[in-house]
CHARMM-style PDB file with segment names, atoms N, HN, CA, C and O in Angstrom:
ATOM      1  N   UNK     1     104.689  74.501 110.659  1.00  0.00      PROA
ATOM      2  CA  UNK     1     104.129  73.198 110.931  1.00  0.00      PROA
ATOM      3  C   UNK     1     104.499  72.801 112.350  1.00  0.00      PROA
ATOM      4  O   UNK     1     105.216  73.541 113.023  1.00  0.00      PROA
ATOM      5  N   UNK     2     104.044  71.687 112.808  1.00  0.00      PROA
ATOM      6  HN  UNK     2     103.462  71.086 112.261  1.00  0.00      PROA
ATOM      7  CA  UNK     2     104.121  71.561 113.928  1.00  0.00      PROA
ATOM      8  C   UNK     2     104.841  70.367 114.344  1.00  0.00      PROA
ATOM      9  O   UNK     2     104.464  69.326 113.807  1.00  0.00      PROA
ATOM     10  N   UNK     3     105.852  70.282 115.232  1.00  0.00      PROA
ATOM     11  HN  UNK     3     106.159  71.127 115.669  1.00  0.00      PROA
ATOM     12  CA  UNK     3     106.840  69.250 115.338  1.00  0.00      PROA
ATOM     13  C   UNK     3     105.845  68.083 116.312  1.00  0.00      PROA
ATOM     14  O   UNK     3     105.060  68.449 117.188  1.00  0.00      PROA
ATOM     15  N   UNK     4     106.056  66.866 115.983  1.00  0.00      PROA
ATOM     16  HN  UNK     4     106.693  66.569 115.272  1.00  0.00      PROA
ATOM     17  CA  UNK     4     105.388  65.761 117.055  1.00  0.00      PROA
ATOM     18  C   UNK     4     106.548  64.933 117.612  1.00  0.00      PROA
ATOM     19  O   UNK     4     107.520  64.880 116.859  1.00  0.00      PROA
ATOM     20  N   UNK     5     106.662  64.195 118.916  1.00  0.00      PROA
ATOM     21  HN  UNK     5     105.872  64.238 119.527  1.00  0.00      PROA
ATOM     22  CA  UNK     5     107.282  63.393 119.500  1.00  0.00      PROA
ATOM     23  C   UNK     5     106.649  61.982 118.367  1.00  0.00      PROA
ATOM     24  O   UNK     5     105.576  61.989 117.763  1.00  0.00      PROA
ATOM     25  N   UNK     6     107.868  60.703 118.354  1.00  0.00      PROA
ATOM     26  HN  UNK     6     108.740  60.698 118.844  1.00  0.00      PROA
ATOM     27  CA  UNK     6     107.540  59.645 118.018  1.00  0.00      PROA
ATOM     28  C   UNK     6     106.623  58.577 118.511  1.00  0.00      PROA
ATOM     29  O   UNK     6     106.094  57.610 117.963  1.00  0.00      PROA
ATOM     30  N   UNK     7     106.614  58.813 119.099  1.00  0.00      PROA
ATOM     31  HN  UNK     7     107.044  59.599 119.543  1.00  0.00      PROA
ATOM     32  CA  UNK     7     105.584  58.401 120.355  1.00  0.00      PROA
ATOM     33  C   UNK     7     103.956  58.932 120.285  1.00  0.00      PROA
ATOM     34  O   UNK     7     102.930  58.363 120.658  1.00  0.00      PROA
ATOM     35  N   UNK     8     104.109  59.914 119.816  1.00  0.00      PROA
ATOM     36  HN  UNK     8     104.942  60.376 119.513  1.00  0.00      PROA
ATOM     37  CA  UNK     8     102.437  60.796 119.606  1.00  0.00      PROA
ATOM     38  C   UNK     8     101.409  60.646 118.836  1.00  0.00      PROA
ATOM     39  O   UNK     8     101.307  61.223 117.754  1.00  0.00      PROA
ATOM     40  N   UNK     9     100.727  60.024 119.211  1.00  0.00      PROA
ATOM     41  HN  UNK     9     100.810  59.555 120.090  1.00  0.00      PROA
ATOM     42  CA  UNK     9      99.173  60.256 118.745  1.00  0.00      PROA
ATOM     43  C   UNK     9      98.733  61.018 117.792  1.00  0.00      PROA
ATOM     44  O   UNK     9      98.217  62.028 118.270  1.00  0.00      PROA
ATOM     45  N   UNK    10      98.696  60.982 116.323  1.00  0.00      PROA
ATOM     46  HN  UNK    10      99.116  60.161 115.935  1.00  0.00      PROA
ATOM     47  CA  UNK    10      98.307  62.468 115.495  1.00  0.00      PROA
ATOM     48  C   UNK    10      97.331  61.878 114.830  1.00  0.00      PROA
ATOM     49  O   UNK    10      97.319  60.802 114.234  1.00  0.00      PROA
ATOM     50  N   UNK    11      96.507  62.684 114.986  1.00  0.00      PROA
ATOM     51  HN  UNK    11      96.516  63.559 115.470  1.00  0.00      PROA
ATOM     52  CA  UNK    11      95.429  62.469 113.181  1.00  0.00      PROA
ATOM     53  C   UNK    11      95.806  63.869 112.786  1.00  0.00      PROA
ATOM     54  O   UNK    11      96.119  65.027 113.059  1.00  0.00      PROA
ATOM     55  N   UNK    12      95.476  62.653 111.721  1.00  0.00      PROA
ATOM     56  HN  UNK    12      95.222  61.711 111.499  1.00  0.00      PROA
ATOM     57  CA  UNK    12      96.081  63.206 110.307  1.00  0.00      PROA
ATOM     58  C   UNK    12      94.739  64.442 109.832  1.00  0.00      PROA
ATOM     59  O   UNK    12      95.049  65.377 109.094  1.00  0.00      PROA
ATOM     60  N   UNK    13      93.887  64.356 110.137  1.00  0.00      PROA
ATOM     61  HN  UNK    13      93.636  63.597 110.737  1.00  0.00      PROA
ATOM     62  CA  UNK    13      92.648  65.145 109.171  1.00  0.00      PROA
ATOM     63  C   UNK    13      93.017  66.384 110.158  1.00  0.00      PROA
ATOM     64  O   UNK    13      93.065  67.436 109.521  1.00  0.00      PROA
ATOM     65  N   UNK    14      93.292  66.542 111.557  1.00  0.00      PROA
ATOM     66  HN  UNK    14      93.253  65.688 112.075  1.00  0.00      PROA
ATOM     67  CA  UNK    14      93.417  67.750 112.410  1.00  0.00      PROA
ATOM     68  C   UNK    14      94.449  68.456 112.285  1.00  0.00      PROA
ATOM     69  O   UNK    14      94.496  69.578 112.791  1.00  0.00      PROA
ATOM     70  N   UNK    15      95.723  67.806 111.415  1.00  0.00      PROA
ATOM     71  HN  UNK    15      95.684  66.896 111.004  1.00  0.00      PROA
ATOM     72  CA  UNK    15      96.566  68.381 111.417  1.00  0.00      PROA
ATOM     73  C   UNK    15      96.579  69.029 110.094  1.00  0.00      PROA
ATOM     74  O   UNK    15      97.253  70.035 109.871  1.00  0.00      PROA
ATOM     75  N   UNK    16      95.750  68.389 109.119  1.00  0.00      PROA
ATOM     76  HN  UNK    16      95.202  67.572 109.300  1.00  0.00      PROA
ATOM     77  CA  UNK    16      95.297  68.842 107.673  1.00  0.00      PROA
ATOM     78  C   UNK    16      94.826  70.049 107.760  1.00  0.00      PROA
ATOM     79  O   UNK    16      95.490  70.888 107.153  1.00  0.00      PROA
ATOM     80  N   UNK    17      93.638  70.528 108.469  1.00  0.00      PROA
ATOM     81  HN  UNK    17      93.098  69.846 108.963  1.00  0.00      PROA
ATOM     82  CA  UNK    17      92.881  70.990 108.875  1.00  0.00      PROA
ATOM     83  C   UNK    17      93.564  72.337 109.599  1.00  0.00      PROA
ATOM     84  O   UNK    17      93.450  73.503 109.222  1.00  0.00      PROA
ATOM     85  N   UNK    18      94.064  71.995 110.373  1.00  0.00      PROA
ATOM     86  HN  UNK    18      94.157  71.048 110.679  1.00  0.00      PROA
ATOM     87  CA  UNK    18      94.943  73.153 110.795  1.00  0.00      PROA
ATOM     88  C   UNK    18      95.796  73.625 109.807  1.00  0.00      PROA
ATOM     89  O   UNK    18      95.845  74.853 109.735  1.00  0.00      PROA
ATOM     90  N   UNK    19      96.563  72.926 108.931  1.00  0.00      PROA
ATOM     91  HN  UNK    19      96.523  71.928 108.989  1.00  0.00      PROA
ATOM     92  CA  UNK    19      97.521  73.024 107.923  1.00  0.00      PROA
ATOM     93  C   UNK    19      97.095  74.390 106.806  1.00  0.00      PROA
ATOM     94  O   UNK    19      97.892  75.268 106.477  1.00  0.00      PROA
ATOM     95  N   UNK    20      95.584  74.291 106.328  1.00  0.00      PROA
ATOM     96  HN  UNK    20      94.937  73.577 106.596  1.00  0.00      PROA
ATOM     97  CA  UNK    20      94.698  74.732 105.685  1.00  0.00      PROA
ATOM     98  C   UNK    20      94.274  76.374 106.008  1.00  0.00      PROA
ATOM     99  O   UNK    20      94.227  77.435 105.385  1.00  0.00      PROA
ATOM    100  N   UNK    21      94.018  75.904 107.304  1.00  0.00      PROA
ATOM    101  HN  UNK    21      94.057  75.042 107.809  1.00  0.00      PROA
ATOM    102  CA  UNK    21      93.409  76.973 108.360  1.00  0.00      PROA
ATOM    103  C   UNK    21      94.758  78.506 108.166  1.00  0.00      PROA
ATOM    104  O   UNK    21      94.491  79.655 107.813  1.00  0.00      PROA
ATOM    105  N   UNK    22      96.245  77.893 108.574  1.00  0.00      PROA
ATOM    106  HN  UNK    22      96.462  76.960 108.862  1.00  0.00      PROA
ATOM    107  CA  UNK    22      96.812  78.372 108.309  1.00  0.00      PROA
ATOM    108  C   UNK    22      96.931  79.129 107.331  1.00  0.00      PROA
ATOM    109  O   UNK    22      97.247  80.317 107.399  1.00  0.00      PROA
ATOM    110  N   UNK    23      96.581  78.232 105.892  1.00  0.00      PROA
ATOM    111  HN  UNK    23      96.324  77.267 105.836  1.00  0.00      PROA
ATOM    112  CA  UNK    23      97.457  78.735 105.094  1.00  0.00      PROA
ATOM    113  C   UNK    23      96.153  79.833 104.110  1.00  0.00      PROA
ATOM    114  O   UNK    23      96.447  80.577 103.174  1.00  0.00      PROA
ATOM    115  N   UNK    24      94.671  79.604 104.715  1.00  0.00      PROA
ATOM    116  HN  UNK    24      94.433  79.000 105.475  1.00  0.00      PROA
ATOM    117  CA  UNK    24      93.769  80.536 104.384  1.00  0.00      PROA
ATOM    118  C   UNK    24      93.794  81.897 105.836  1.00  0.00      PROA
ATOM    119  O   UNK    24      92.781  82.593 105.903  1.00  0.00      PROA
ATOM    120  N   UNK    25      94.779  82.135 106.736  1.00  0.00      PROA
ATOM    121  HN  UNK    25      95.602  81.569 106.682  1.00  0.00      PROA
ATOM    122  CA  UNK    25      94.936  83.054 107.086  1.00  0.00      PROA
ATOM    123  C   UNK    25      96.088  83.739 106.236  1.00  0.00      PROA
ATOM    124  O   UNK    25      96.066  84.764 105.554  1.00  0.00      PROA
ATOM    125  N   UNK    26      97.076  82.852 106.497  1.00  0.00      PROA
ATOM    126  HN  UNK    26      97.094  82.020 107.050  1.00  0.00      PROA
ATOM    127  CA  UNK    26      98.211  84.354 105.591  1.00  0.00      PROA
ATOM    128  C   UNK    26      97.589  84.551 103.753  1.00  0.00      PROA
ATOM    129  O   UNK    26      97.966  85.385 102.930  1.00  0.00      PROA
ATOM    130  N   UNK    27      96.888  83.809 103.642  1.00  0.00      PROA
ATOM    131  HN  UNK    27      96.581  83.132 104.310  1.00  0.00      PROA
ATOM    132  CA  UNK    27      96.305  83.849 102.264  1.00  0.00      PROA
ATOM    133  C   UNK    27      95.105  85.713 102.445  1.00  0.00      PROA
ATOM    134  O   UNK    27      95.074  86.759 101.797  1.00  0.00      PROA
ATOM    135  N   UNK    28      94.578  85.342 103.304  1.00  0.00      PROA
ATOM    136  HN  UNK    28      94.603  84.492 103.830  1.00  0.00      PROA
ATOM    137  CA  UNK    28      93.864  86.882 103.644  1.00  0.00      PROA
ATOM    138  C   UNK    28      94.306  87.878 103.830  1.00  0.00      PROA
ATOM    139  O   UNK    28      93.941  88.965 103.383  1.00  0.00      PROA
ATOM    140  N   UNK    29      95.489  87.540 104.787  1.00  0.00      PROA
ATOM    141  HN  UNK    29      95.786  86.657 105.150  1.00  0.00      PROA
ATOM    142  CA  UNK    29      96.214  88.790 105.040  1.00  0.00      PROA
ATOM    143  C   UNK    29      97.070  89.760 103.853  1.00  0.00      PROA
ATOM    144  O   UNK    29      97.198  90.975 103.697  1.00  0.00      PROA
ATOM    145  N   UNK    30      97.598  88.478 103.084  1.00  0.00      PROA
ATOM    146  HN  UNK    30      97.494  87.492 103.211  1.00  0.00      PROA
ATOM    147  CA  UNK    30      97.882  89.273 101.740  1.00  0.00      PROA
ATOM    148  C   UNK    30      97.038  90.046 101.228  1.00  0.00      PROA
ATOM    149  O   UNK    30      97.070  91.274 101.151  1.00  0.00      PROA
ATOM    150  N   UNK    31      96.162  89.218 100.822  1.00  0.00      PROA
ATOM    151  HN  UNK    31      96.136  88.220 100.885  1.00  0.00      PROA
ATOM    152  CA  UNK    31      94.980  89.694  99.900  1.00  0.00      PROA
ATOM    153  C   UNK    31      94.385  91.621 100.694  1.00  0.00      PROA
ATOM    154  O   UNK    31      94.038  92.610 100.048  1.00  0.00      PROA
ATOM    155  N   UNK    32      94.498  91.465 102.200  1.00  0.00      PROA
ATOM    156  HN  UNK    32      94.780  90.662 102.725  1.00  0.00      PROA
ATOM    157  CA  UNK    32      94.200  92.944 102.721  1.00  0.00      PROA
ATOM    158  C   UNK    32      95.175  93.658 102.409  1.00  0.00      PROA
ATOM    159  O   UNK    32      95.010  94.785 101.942  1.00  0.00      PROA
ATOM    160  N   UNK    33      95.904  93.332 102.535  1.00  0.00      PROA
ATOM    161  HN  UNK    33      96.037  92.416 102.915  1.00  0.00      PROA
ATOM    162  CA  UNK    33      97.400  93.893 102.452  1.00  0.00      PROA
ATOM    163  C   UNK    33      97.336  94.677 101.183  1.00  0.00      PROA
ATOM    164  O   UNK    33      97.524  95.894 101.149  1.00  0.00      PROA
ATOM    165  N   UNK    34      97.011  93.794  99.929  1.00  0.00      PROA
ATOM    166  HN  UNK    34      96.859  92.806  99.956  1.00  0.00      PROA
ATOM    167  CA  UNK    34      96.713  93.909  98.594  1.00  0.00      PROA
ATOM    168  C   UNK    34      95.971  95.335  98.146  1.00  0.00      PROA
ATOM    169  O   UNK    34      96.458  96.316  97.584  1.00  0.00      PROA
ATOM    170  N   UNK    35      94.752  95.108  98.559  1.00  0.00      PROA
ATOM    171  HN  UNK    35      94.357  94.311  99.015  1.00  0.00      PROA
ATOM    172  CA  UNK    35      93.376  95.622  98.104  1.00  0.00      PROA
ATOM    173  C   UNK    35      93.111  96.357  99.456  1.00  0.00      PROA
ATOM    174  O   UNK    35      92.121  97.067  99.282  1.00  0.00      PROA
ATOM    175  N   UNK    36      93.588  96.485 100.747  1.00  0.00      PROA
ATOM    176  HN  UNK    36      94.393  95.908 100.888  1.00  0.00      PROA
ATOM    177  CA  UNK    36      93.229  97.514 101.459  1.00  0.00      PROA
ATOM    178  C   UNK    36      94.116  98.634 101.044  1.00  0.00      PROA
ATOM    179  O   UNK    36      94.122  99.694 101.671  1.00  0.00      PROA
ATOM    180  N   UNK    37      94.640  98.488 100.318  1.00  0.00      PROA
ATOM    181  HN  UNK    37      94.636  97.628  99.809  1.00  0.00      PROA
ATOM    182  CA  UNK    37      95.546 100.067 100.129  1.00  0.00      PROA
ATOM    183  C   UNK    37      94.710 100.872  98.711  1.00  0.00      PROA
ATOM    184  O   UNK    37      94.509 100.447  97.574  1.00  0.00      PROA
ATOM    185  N   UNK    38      94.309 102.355  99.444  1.00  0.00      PROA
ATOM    186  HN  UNK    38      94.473 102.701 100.368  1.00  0.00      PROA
ATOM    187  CA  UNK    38      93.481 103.256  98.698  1.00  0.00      PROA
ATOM    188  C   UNK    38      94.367 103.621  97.134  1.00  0.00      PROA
ATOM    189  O   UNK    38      95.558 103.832  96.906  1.00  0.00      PROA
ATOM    190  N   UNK    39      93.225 103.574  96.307  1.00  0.00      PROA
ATOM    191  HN  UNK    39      92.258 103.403  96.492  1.00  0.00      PROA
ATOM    192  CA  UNK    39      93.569 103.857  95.217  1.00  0.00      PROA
ATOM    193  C   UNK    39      94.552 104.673  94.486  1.00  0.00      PROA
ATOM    194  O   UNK    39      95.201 104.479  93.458  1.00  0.00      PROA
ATOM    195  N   UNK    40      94.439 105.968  95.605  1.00  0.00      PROA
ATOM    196  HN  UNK    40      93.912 106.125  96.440  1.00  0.00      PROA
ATOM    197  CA  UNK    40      95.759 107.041  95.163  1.00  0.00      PROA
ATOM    198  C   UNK    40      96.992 106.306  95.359  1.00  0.00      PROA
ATOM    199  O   UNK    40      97.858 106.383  94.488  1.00  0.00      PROA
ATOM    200  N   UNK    41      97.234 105.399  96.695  1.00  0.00      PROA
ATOM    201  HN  UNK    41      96.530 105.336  97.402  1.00  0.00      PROA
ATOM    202  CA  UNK    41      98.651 105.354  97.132  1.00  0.00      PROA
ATOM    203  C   UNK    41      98.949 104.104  95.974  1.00  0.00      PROA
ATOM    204  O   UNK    41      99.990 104.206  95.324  1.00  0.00      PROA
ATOM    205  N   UNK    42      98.202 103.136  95.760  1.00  0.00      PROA
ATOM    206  HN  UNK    42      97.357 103.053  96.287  1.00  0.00      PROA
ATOM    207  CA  UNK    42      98.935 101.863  94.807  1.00  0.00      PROA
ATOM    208  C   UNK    42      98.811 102.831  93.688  1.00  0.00      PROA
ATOM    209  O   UNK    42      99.743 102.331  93.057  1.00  0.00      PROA
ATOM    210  N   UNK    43      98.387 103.901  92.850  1.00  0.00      PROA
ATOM    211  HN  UNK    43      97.631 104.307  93.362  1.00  0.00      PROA
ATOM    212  CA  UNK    43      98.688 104.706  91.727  1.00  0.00      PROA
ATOM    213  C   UNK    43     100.294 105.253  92.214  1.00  0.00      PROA
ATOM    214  O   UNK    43     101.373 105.091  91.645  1.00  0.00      PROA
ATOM    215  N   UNK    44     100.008 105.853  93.304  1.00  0.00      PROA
ATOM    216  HN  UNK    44      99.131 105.985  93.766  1.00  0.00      PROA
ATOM    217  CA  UNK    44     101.748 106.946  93.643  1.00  0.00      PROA
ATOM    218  C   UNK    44     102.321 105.601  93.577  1.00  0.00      PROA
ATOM    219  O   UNK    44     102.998 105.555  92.550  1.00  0.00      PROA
ATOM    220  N   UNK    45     102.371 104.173  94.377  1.00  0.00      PROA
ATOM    221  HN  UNK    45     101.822 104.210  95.212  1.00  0.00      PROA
ATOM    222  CA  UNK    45     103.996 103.128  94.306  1.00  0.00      PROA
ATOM    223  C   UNK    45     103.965 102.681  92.373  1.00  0.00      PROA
ATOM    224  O   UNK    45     105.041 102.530  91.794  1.00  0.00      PROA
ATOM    225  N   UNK    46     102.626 102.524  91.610  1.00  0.00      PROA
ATOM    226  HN  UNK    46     101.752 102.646  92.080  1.00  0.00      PROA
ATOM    227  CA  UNK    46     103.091 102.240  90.416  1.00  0.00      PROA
ATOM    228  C   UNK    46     103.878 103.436  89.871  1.00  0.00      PROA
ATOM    229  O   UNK    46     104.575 103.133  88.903  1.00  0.00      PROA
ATOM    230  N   UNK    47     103.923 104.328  90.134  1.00  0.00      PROA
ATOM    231  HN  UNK    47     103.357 104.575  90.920  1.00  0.00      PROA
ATOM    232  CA  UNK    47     104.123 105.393  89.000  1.00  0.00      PROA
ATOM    233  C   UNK    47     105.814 105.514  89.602  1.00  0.00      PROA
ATOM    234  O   UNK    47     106.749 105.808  88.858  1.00  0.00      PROA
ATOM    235  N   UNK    48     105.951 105.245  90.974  1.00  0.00      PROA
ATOM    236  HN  UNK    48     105.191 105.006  91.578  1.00  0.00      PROA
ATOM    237  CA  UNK    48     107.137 105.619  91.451  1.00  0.00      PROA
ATOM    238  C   UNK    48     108.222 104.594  90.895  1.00  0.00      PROA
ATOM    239  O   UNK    48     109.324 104.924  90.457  1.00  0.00      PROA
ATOM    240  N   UNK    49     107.649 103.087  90.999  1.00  0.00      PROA
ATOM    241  HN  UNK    49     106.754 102.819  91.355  1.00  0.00      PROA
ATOM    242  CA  UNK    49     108.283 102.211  90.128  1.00  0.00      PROA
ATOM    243  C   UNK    49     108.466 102.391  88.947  1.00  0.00      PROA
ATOM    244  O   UNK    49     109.565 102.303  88.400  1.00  0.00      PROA
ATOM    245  N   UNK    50     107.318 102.691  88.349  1.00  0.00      PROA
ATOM    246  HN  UNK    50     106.425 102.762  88.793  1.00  0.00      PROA
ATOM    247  CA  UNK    50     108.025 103.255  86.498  1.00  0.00      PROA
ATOM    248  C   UNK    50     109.201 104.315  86.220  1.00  0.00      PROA
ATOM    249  O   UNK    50     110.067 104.359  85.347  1.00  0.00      PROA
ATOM    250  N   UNK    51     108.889 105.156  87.312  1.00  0.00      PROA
ATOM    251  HN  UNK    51     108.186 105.120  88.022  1.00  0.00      PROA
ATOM    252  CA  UNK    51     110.152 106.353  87.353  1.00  0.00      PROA
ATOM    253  C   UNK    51     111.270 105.541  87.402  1.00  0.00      PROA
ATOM    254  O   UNK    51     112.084 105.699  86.492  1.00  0.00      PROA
ATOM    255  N   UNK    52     111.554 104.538  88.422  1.00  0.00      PROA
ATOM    256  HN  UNK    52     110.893 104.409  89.162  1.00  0.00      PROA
ATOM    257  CA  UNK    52     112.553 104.001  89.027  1.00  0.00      PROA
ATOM    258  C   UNK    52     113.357 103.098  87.758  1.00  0.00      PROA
ATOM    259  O   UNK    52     114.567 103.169  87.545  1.00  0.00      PROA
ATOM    260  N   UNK    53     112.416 102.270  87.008  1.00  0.00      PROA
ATOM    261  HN  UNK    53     111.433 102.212  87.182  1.00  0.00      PROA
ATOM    262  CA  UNK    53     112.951 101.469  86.168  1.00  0.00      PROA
ATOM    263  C   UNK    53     112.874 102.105  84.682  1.00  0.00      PROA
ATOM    264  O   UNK    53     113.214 101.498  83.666  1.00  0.00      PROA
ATOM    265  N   UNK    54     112.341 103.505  84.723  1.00  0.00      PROA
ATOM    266  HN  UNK    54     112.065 103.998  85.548  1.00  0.00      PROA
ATOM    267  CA  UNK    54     112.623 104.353  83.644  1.00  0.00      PROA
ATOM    268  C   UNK    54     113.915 105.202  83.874  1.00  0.00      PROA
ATOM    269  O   UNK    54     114.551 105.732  82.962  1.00  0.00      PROA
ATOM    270  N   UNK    55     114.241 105.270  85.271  1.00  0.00      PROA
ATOM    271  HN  UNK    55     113.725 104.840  86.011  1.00  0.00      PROA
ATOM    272  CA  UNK    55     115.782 106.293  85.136  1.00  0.00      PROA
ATOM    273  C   UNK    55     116.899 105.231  85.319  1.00  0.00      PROA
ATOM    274  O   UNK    55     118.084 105.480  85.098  1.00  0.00      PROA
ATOM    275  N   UNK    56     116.399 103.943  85.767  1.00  0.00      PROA
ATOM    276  HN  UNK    56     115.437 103.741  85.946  1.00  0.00      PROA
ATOM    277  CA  UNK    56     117.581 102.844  85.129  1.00  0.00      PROA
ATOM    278  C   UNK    56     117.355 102.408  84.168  1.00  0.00      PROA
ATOM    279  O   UNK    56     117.827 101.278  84.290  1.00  0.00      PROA
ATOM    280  N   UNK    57     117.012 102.460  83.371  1.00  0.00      PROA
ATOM    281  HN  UNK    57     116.629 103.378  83.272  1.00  0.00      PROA
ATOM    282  CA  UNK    57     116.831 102.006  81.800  1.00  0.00      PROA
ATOM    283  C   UNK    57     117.801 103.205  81.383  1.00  0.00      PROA
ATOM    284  O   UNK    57     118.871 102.787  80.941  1.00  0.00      PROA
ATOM    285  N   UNK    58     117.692 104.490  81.414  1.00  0.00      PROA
ATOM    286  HN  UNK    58     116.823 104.830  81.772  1.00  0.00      PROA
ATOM    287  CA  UNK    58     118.330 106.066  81.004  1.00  0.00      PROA
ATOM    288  C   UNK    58     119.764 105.751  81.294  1.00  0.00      PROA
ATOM    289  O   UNK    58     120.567 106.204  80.479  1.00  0.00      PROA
ATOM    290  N   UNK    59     120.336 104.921  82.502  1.00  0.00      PROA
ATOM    291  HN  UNK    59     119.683 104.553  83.165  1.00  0.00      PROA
ATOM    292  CA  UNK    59     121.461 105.091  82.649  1.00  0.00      PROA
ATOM    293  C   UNK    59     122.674 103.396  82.192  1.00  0.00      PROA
ATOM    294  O   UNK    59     123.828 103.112  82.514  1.00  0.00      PROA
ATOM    295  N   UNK    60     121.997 102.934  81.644  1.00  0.00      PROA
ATOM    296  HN  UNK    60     121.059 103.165  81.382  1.00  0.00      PROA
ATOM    297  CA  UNK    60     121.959 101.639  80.852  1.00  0.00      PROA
ATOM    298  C   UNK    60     122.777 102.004  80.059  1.00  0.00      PROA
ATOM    299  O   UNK    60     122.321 102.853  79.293  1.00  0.00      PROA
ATOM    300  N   UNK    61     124.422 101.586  79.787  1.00  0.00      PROA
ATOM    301  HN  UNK    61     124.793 100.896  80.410  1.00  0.00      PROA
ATOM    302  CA  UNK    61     125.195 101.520  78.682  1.00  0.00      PROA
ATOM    303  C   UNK    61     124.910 101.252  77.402  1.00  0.00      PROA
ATOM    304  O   UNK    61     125.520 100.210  77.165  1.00  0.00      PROA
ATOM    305  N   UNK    62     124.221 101.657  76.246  1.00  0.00      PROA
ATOM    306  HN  UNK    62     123.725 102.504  76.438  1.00  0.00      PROA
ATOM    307  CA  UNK    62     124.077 101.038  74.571  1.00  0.00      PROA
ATOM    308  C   UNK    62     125.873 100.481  74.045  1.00  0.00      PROA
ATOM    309  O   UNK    62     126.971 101.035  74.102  1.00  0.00      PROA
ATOM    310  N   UNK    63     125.432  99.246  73.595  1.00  0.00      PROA
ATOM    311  HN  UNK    63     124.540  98.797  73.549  1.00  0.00      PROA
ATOM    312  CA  UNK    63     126.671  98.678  72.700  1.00  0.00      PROA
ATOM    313  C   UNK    63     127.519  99.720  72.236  1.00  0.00      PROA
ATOM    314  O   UNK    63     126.888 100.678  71.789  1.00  0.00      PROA
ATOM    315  N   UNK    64     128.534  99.808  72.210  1.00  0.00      PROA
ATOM    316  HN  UNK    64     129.047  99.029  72.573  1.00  0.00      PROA
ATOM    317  CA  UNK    64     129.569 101.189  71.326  1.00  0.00      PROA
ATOM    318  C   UNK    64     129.554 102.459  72.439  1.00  0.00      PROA
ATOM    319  O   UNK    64     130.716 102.833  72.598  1.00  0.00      PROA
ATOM    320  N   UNK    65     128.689 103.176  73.192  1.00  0.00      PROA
ATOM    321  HN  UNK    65     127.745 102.872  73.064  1.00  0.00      PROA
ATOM    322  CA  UNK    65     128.492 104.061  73.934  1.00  0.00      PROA
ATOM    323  C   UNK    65     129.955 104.218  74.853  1.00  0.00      PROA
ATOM    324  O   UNK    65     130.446 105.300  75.175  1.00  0.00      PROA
ATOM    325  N   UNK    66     130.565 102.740  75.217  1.00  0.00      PROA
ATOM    326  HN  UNK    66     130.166 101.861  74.955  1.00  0.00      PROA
ATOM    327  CA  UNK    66     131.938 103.145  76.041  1.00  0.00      PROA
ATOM    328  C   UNK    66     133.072 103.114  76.078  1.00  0.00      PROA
ATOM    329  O   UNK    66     134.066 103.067  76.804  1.00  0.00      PROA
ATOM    330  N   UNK    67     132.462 103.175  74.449  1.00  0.00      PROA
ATOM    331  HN  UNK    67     131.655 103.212  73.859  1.00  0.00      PROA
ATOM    332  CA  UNK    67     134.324 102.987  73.996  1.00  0.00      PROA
ATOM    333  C   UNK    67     135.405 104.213  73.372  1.00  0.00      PROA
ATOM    334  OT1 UNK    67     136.580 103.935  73.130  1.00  0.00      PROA
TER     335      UNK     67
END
């Protein structure tokens, strides 16, 4: 956001407006970010995450196991 002197002149609808503007750019950029990545590679990061939280689940103490 943008800092103003006390003294300054603002409307309010331009600064809305910009406010907006903003926040439908990083809103896009996600969204490319998102959906520009090819089908194989978001398959390889899901599958790499399931590995990941399937070999910490494997190394997860069960009740009684450490005693």
């Amino acid at each position: 956001m943008v800092e103003f002197d006390m003294g300054q002149v603002v409307n309010l609808r331009v600064v809305r407006k910009r406010g907006k503007r903003q926040l439908a750019v990083k809103r896009a950029a996600e969204a490319r970010f998102v959906h520009g990545l090819p089908k194989v590679k978001r398959a390889l990061s899901t599958a790499k995450r399931e590995k990941a939280d399937r070999d910490l689940d494997q190394h997860q103490i069960e009740e009684g196991e450490g005693q």
